[in-house]
C-alpha positions in Angstrom: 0.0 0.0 0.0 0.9 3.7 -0.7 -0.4 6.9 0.6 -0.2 9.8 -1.6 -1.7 13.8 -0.9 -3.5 16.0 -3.1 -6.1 18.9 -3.4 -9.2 18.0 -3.7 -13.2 19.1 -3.8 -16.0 16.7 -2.1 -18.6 15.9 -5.2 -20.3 12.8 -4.0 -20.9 11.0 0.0 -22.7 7.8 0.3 -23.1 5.9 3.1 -21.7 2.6 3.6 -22.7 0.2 6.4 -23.6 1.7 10.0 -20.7 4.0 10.2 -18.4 4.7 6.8 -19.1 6.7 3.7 -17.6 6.4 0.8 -16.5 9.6 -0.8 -15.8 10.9 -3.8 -13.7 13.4 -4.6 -12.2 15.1 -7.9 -8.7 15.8 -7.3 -5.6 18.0 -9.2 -3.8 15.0 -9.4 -5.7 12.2 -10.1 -9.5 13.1 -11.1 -12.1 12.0 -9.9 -11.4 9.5 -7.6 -13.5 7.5 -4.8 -12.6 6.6 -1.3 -13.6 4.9 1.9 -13.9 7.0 5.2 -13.9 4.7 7.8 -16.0 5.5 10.9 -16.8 8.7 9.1 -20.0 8.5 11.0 -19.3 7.9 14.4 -16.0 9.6 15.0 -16.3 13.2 16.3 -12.2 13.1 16.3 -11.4 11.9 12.9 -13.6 13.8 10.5 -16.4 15.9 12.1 -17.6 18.8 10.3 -15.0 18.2 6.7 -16.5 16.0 4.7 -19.0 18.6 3.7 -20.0 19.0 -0.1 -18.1 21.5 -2.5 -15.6 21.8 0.6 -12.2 22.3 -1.0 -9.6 20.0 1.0 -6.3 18.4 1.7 -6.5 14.8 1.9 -4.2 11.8 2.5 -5.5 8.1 0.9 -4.2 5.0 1.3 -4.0 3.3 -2.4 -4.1 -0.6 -2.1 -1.5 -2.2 -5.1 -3.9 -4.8 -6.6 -6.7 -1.7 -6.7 -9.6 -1.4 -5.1 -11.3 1.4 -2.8 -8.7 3.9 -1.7 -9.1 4.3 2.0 -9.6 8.4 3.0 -7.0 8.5 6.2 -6.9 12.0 6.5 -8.6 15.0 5.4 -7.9 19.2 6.2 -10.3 22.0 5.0 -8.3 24.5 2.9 -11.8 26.9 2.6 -15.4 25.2 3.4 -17.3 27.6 1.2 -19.8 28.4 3.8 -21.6 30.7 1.2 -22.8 27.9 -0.9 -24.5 25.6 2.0 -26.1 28.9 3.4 -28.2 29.4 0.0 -30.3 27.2 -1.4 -30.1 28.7 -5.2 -26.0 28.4 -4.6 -26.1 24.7 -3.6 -27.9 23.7 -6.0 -26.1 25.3 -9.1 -23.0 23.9 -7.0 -24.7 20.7 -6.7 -25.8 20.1 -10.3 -22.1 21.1 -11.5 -20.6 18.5 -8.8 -23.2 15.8 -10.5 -22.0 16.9 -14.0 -18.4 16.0 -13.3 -19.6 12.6 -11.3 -21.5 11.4 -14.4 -18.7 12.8 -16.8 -15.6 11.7 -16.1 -14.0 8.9 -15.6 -12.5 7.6 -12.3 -8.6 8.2 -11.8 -8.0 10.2 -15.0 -6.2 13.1 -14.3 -8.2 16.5 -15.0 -6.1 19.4 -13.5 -7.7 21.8 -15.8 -11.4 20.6 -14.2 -9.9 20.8 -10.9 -9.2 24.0 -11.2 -12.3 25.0 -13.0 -14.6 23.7 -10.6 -12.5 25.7 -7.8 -13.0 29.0 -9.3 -16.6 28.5 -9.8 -17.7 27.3 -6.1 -15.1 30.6 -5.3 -16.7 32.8 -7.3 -20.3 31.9 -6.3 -19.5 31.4 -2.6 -19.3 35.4 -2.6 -22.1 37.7 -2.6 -25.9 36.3 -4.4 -26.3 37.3 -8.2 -23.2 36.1 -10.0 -24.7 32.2 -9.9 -26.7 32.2 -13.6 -23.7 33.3 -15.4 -20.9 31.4 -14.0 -22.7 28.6 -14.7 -22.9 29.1 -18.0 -19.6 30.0 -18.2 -18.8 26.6 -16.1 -20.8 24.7 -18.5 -18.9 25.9 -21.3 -15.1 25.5 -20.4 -16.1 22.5 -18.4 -17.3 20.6 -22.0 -14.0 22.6 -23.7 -12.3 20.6 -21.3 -13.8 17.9 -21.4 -13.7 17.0 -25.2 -17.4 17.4 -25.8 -18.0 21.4 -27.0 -20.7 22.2 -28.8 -19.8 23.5 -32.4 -20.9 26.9 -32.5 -18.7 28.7 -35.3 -20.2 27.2 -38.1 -22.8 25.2 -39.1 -22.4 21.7 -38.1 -24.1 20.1 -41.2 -22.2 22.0 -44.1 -19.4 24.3 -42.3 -20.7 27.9 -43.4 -19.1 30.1 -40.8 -21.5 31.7 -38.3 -20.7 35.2 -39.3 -21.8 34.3 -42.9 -24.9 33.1 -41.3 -27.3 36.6 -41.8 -29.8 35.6 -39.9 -30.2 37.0 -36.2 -31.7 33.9 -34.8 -30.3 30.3 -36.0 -31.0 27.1 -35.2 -29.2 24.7 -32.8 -29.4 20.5 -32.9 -28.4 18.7 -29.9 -28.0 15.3 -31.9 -25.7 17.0 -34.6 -24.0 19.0 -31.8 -24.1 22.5 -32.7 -25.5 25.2 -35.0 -27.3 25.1 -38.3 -27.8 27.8 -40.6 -31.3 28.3 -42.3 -30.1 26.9 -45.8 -29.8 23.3 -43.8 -32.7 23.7 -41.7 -35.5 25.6 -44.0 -38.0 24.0 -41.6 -36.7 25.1 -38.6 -36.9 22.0 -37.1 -33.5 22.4 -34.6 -34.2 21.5 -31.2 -34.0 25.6 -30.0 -33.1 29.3 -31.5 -30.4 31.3 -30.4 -29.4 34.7 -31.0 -26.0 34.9 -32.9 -25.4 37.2 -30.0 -25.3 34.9 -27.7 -23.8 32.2 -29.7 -21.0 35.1 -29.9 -20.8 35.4 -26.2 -20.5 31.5 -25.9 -17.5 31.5 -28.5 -15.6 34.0 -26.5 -16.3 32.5 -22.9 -14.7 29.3 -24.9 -11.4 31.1 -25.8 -10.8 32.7 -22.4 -9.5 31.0 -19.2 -12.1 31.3 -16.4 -10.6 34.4 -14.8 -11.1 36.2 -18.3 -14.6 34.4 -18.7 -15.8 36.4 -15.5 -15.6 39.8 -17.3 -18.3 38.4 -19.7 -21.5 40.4 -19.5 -25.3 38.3 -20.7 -28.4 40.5 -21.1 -31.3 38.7 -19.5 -32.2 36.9 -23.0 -29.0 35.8 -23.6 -28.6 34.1 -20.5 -31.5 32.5 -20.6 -30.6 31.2 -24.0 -27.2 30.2 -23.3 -28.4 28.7 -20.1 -31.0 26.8 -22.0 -28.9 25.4 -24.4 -26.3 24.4 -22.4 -28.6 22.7 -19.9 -29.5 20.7 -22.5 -26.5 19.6 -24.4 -25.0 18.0 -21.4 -27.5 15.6 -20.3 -28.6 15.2 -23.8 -25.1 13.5 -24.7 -24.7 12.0 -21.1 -28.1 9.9 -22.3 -29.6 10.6 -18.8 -31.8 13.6 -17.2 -29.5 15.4 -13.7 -31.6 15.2 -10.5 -29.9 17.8 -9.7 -30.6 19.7 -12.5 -34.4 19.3 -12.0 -34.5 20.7 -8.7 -32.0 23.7 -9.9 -34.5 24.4 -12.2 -37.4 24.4 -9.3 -35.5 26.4 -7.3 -34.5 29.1 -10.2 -38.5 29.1 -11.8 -39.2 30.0 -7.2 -36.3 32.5 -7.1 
């Protein structure tokens, strides 16, 4: 056995038996990656009060040599993010990004660039209320850059014409083709939804900017709701599964 130390966020607890949990964690060295905290439930010493979600951490596993469950021997709160548990709106963008990344990536492949992504979005949100609608989209969009899986939103995805060739100001988007259309290949209008080559624009630009940059991005009300929109739909769309936790993000934002 080995023990190795790493930053890392809490995305996932489930409890195991009368008093563990395992954990799962995505980490800057290793992705996501799941772990057994033994007596997690009982012991007031060991744990008490840090394996809280979206809590960014310092943790210490033991890593069996023939594989298996990692066992979580120690863990250290670098900031708890007390902003997002304290609002309901925040925990649950935080929580549908967190289920995102669980259903997304793969265990033990390393994603330093989500890691770090992820960070700066719980740290961005955990400050004052009103920032949450667009750093999600702009989560949504550098998380799928990341992640291999952008939507293609520069041209049209069925015959390539470039979107500022497209004259139209509203063009269609397909979520089976994965991107744009112009009007010459859909004449019916029969994409799934229609954006604004506004916010399209906006999109492309959140795409070529690291998060910091991103931030400075500015979404009228319609354009947010469009980007929003579309990108809430593209994910689970190619994941092949609806987000519970999108569902009740969606509640709580129609109550809000």
């Amino acid at each position: 056995m080995s023990n190795f130390f790493t930053p890392a966020i809490l995305i996932r607890s489930v409890e195991y038996g009368d008093h563990d949990l395992i954990v799962t964690f995505l980490t800057r060295s290793d992705g996501k990656m799941s772990a057994l905290a033994k007596s997690a439930k009982k012991s007031v010493k060991r744990f008490a009060g840090v394996l809280e979600l979206f809590s960014i951490l310092k943790i210490v596993c033991v890593t069996k040599k023939k594989g298996g469950l990692s066992i979580l021997n120690e863990a250290v709160i670098v900031d708890p993010l007390p902003g997002i548990r304290s609002d309901v709106k925040k925990t649950a963008y935080a929580g549908y990004w967190v289920e995102l990344i669980h259903q997304w990536l793969e265990e033990r492949v390393q994603q330093a660039a989500v890691y770090d992504l992820l960070k700066s979005a719980l740290m961005a949100i955990n400050g004052p209320r009103g920032t949450e609608d667009g750093i999600s989209a702009i989560f949504q969009m550098k998380f799928m850059e990341e992640s291999g899986l952008s939507p293609v939103l520069d041209r049209c995805v069925a015959c390539g014409k470039s979107l500022d060739d497209m004259k139209n100001k509203k063009i269609g988007f397909s979520l089976a083709k994965g991107g744009v259309t112009c009007p010459e290949c859909d004449p019916g209008l029969s994409a799934d939804m229609r954006l604004s080559k506004g916010t399209v624009k906006q999109l492309l630009w959140i795409a070529g900017k690291d998060m910091r940059q991103a931030q400075r991005a500015r979404f009228s009300p319609p354009m947010l709701k469009e980007a929003l929109g579309m990108l809430e739909a593209f994910a689970p769309f190619h994941l092949g599964k609806e987000l519970k936790s999108l569902r009740f993000l969606k509640r709580i934002r129609e109550a809000s």
